[in-house]
MDAnalysis code that builds the backbone (N, CA, C; Angstrom):
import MDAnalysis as mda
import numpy as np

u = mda.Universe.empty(150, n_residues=50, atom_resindex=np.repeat(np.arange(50), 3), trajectory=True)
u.add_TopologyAttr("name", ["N", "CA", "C"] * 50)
u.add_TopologyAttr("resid", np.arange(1, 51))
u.add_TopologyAttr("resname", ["UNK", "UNK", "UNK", "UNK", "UNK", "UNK", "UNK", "UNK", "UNK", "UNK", "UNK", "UNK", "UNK", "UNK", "UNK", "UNK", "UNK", "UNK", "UNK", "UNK", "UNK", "UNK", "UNK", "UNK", "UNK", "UNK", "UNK", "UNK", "UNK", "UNK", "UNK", "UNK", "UNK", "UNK", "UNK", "UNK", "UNK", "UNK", "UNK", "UNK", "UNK", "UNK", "UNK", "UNK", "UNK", "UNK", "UNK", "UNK", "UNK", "UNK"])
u.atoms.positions = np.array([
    [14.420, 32.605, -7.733],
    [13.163, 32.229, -8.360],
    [13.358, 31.036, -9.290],
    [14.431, 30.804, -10.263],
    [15.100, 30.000, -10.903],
    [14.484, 28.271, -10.530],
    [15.338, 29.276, -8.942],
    [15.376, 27.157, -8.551],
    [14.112, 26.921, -8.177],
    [13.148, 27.702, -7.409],
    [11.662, 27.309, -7.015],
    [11.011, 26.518, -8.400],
    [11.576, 27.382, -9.384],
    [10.436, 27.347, -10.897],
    [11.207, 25.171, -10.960],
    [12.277, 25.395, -11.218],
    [12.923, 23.732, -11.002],
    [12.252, 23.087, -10.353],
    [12.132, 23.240, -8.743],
    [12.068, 22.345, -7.950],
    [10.796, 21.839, -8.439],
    [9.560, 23.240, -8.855],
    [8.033, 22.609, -8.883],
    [7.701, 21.858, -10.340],
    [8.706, 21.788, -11.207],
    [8.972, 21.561, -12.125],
    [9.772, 19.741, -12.242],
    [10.268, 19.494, -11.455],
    [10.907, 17.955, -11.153],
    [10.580, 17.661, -9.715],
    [10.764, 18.011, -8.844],
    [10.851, 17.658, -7.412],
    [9.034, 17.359, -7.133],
    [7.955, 18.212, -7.578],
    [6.755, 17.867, -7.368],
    [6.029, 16.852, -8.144],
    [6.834, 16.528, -8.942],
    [6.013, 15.365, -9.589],
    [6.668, 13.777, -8.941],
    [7.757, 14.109, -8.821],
    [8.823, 13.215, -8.040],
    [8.071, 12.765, -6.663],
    [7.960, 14.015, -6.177],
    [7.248, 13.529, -4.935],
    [5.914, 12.619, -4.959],
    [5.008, 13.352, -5.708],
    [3.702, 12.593, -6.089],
    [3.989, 11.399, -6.435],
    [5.083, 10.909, -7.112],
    [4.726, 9.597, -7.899],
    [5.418, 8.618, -6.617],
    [5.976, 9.255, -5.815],
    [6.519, 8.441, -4.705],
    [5.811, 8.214, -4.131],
    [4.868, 9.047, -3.460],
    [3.693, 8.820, -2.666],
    [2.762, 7.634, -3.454],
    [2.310, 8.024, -4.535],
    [1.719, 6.733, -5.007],
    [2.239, 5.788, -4.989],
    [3.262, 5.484, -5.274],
    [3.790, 4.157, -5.185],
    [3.910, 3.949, -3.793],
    [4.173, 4.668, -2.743],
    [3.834, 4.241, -1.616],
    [2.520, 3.688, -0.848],
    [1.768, 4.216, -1.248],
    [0.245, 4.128, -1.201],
    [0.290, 2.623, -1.951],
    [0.017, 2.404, -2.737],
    [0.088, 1.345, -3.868],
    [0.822, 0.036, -3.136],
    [1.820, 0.472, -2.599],
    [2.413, -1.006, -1.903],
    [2.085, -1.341, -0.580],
    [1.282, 0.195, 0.244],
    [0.538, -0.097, 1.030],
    [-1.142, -1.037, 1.006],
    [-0.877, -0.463, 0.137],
    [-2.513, -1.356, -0.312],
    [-2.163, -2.719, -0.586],
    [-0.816, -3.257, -1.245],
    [-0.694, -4.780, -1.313],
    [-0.426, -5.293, -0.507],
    [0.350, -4.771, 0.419],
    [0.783, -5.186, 1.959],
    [-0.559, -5.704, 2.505],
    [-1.492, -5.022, 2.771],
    [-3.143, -4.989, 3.582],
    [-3.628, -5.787, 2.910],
    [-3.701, -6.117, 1.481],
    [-4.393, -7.103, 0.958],
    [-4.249, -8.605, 1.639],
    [-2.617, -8.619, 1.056],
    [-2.382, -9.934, 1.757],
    [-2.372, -10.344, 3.351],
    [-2.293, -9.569, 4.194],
    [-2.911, -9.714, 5.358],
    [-3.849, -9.977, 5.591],
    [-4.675, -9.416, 4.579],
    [-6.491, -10.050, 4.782],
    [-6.698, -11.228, 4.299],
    [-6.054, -11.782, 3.363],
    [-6.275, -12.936, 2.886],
    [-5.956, -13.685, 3.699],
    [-4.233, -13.933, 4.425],
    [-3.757, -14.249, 5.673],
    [-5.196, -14.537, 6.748],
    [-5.694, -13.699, 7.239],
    [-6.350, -13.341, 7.890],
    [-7.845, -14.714, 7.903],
    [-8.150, -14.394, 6.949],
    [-9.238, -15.266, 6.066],
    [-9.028, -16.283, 6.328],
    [-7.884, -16.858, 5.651],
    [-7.357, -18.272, 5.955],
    [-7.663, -18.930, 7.041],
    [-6.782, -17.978, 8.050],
    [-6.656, -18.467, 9.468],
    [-7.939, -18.443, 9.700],
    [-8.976, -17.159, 9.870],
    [-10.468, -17.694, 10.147],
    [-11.300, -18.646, 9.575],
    [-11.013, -19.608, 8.984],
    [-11.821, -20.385, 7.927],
    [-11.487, -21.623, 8.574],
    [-9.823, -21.523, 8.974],
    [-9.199, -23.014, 9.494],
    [-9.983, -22.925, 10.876],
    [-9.890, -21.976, 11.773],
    [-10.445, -22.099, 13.261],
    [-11.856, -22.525, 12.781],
    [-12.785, -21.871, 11.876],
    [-13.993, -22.498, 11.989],
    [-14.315, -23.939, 11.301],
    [-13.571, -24.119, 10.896],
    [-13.540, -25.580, 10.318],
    [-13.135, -26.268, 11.240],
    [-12.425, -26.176, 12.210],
    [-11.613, -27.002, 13.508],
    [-12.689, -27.136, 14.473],
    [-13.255, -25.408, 14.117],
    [-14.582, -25.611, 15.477],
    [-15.796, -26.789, 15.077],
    [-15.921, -26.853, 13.895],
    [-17.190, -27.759, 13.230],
    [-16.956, -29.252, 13.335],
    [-15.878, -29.469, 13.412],
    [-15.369, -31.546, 13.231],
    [-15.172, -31.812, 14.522],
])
């Protein structure tokens, strides 16, 4: 029982904050792809217009 009371005690918050930070760098990853993204669509329609 000892170690359960531990684990939920360090190991579950451990986990959570990993996940967020995973989440979190997933979300910056996607950002900049969209911006990426943007770019490139802005240049094709500007190429299409001249």
């Amino acid at each position: 029982m000892n170690s359960i009371t531990r684990f939920s005690a360090i190991g579950l918050p451990a986990v959570i904050g990993v996940g967020i930070a995973w989440l979190g760098n997933r979300i910056i990853k996607n950002e900049k792809g969209l911006k990426d993204r943007e770019l490139e669509l802005k240049l094709h329609l500007n190429n299409k217009f001249h």
